[in-house]
Backbone bond lengths (Angstrom), bond angles and torsions (degrees), N, CA, C in turn:
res aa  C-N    CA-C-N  psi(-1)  N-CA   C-N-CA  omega(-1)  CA-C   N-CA-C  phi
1 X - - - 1.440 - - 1.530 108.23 -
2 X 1.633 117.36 133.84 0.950 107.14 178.60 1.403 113.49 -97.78
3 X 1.932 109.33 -173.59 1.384 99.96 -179.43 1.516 113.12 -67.15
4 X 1.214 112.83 -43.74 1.786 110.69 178.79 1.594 103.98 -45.80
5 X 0.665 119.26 -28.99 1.566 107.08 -176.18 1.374 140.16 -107.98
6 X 1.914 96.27 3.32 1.506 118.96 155.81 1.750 108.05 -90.50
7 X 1.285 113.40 -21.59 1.366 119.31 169.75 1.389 114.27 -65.39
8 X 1.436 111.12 -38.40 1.623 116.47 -173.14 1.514 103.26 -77.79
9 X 0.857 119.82 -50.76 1.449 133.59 -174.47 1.766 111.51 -57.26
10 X 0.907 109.92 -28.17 1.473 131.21 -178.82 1.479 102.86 -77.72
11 X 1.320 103.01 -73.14 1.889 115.52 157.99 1.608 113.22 -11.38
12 X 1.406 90.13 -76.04 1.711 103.87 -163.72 1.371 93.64 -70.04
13 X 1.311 152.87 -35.02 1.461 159.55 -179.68 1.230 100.08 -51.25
14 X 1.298 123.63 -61.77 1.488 114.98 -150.41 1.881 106.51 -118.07
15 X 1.645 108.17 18.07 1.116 121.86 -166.84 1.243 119.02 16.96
16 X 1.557 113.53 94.48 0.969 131.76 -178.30 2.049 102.81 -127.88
17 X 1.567 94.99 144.74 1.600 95.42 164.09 1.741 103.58 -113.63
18 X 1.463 88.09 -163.10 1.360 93.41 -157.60 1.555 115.19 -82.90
19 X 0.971 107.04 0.48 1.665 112.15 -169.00 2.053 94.29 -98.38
20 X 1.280 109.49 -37.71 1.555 112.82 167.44 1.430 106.11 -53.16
21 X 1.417 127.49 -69.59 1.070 155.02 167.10 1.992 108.28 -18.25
22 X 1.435 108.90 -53.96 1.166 101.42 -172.19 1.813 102.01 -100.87
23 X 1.434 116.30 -12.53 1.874 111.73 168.50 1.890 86.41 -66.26
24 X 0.995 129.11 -42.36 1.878 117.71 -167.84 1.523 101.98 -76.40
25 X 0.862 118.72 -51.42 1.637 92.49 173.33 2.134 111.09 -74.93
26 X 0.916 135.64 -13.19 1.406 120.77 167.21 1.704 100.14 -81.86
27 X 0.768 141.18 29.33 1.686 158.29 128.19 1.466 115.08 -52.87
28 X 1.191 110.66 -46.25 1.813 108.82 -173.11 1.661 73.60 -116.20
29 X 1.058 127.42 72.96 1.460 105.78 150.00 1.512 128.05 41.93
30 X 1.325 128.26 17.10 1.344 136.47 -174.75 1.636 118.74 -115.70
31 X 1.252 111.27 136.00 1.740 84.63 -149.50 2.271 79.01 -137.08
32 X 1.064 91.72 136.55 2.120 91.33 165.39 1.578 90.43 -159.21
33 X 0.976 89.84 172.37 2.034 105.06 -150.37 1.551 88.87 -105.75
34 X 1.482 112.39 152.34 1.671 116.88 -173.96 1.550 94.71 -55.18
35 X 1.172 137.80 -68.83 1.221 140.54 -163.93 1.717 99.31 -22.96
36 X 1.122 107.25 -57.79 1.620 110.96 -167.52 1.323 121.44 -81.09
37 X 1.611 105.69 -14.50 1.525 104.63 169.97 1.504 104.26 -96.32
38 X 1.539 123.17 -16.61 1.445 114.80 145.58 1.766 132.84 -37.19
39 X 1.059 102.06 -54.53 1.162 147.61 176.57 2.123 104.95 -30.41
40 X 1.380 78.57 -59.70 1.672 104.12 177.44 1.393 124.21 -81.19
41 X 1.107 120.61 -15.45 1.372 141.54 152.44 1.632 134.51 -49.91
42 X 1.750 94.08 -42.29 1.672 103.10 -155.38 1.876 81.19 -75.16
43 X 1.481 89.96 -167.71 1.764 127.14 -178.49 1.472 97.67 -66.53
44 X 1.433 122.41 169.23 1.448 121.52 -176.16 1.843 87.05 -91.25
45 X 1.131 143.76 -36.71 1.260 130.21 -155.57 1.454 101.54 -99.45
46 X 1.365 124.88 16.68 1.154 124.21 168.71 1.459 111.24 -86.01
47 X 1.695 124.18 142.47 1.418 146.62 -171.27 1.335 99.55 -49.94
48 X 1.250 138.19 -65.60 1.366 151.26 -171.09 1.662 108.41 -91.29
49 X 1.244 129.81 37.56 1.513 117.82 161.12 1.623 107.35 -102.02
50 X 1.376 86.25 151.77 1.630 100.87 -176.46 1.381 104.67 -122.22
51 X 1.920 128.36 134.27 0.892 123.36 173.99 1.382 115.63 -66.13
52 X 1.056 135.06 145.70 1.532 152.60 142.77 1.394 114.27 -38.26
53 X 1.728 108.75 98.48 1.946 84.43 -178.80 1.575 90.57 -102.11
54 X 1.543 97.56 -173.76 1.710 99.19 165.47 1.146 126.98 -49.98
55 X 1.368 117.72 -55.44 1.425 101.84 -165.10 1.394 108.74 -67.16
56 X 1.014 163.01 -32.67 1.265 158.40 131.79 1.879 115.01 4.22
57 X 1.212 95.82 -75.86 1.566 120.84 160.88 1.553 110.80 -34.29
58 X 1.444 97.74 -64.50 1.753 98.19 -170.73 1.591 113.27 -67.25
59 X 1.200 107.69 -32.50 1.550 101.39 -178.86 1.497 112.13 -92.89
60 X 1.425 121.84 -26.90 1.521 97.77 152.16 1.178 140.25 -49.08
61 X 1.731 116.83 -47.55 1.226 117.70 147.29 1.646 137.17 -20.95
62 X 1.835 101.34 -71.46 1.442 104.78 158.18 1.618 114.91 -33.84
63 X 1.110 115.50 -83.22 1.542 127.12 -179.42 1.349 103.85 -16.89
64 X 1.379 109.28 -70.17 1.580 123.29 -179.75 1.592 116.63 -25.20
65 X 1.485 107.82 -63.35 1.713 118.45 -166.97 1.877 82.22 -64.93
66 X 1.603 111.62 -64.71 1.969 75.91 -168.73 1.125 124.66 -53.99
67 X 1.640 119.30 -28.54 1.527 83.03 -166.85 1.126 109.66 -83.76
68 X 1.582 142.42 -10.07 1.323 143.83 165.42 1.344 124.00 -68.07
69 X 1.349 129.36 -26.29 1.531 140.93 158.06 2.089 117.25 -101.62
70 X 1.217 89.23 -23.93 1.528 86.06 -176.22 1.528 99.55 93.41
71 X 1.874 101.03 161.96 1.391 112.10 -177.61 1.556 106.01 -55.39
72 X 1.722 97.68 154.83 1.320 106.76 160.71 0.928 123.22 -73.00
73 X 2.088 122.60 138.12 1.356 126.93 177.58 1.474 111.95 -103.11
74 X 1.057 108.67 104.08 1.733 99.33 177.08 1.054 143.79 -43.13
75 X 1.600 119.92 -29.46 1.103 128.23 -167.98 1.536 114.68 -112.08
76 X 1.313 106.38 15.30 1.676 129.00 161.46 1.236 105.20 -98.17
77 X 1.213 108.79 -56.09 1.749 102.70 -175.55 1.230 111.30 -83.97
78 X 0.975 146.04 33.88 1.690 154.53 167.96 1.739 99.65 -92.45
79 X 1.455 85.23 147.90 1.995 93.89 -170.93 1.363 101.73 -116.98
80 X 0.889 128.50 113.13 1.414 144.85 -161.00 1.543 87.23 -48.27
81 X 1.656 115.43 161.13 1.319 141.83 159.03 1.303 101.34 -75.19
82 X 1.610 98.97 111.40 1.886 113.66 138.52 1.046 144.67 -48.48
């Protein structure tokens, strides 16, 4: 499975469009223009598809857990000294 198609799958999972899609990645600071997250969408034998690399992947992901849990608080998730 590729990344385009854990991205899509994710999409259709959590019904999201593309304008959701690109406020969650400007979350980690990662920013690509609809055109290009279009882009990642189409068929593999289409003129204009773009592979999906990781980093793309990974920081949507990132993005994902905040906006589904919210920012990390540090001083909650800190493990006390032994």
């Amino acid at each position: 499975m590729s990344n385009n198609d854990i991205l899509k799958k994710l999409r259709v999972a959590l019904q999201l469009r593309d304008d959701e899609i690109l406020r969650i990645l400007k979350l980690v600071n990662f920013e690509i223009s609809k055109g290009e997250l279009g882009a990642l969408f189409r068929n593999e034998d289409h003129p204009n598809f773009k592979k999906c690399g990781d980093q793309i992947l990974r920081n949507f992901l990132n993005g994902l857990v905040i906006h589904l849990r919210g920012p990390k608080d540090d001083k909650k998730d800190r493990l006390p000294n032994l």
